[in-house]
N, C-alpha and C positions, 0 to 999 in steps of 0.2 A: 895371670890375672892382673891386669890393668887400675894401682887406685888412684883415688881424687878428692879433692877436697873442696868441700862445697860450704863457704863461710857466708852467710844471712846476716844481714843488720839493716834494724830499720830507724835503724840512726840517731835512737832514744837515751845508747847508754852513752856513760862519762867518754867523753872522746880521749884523754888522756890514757885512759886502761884502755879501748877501743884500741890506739893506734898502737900500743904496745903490744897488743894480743896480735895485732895484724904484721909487724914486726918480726915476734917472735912463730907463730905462722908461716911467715917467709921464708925464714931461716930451714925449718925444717921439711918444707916443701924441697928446698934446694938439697937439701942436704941427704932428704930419700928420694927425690926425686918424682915426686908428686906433685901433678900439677894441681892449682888451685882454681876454682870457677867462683865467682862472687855474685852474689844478688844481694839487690839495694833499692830504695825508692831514688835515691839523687844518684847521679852518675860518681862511682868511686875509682880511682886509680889503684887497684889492688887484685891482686892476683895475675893469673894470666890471661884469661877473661870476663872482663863485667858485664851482667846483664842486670838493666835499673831499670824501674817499672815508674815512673814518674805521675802517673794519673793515679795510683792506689794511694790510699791510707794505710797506715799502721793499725790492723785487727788482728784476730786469728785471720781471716778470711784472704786476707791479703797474705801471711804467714804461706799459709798453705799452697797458694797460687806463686808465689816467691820460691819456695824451694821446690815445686814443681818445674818453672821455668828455671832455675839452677840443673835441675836433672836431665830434663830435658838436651840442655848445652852442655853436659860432658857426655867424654866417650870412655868414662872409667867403667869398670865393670863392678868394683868396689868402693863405697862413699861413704866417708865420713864428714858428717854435718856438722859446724862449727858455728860459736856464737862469737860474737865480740867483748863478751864480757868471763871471758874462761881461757887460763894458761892453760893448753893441753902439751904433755912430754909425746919426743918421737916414741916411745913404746905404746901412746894409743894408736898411733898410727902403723904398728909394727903386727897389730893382730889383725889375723887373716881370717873372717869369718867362711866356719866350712858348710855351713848349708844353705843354698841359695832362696830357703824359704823362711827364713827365719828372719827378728830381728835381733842385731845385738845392742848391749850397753853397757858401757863402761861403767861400775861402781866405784872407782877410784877417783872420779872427778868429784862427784859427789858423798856426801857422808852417808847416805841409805843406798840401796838398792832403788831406783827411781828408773820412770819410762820419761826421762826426760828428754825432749828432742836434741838440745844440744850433746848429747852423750850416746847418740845413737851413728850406728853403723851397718852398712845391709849394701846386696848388691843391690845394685841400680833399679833391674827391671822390677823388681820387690817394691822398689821406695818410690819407682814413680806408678803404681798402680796404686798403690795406698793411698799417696801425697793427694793423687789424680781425683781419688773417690773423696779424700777431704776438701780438695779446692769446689766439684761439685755442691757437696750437701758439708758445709761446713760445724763443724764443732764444737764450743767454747771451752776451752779446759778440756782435752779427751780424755776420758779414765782408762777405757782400757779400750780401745779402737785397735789396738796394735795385732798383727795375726800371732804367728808363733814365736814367743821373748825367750832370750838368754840373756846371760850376764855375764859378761868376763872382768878379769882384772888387769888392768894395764898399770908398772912402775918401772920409772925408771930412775933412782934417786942421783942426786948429784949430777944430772949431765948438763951438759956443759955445748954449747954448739958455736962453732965459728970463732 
């Protein structure tokens, strides 16, 4: 199974954390060897390939149709979705989700248990069927729109890259 990393910004947070999350990103991309796909409203130098949507605004609506055309441009089979505002360690990247109809998410990024899209991971064909029906009839805040959730935990303390 083939993964990828699919990093979204719509260029609102502190660019300072921004390029540092993009950075450290980098790093581990290289280092498991995961390629990353970027979606953006401005054209961004990041990753292996960008896709920037230059006509949208920054909504949900836009959100959705963004990491749509993110999905769309990989050929991973496995995606993990990434914000610009969140250090993730290579061990969220190290978990292999095993049922192709499920979503998962990482409770170790965050302090709850949350279906938060930055912490979510699922194969492809899953997240651009969902993404797809959100970028149609879009949602504000979705509560629980998700199909079938798990949780895993991903740590990896003290590592160290490069």
């Amino acid at each position: 199974m083939k993964k990828g990393i699919l990093f979204y910004t719509n260029h609102r947070y502190n660019f300072r954390i921004s390029s540092q999350v993009q950075k450290h990103l980098s790093k581990i991309s290289k280092y498991l060897e995961i390629p990353i796909v970027s979606v953006s409203i401005k054209k961004l130098a990041f990753g292996d390939k960008n896709i920037h949507f230059p006509h949208y605004k920054a909504n949900d609506e836009f959100l959705y149709k963004q990491i749509l055309g993110g999905l769309e441009n990989s050929r991973a089979d496995i995606i993990y979705l990434c914000s610009p505002d969140i250090f993730y360690t290579p061990s969220h990247f190290a978990f292999t989700p095993s049922d192709e109809n499920t979503f998962y998410f990482n409770t170790n990024i965050t302090n709850t248990p949350s279906k938060n899209i930055s912490t979510l991971c699922g194969y492809r064909n899953l997240l651009m069927e969902y993404f797809g029906k959100l970028a149609e009839n879009p949602v504000k805040n979705p509560k629980t729109p998700f199909f079938k959730t798990k949780y895993f935990k991903s740590y990896e303390p003290l590592t160290k890259l490069g």
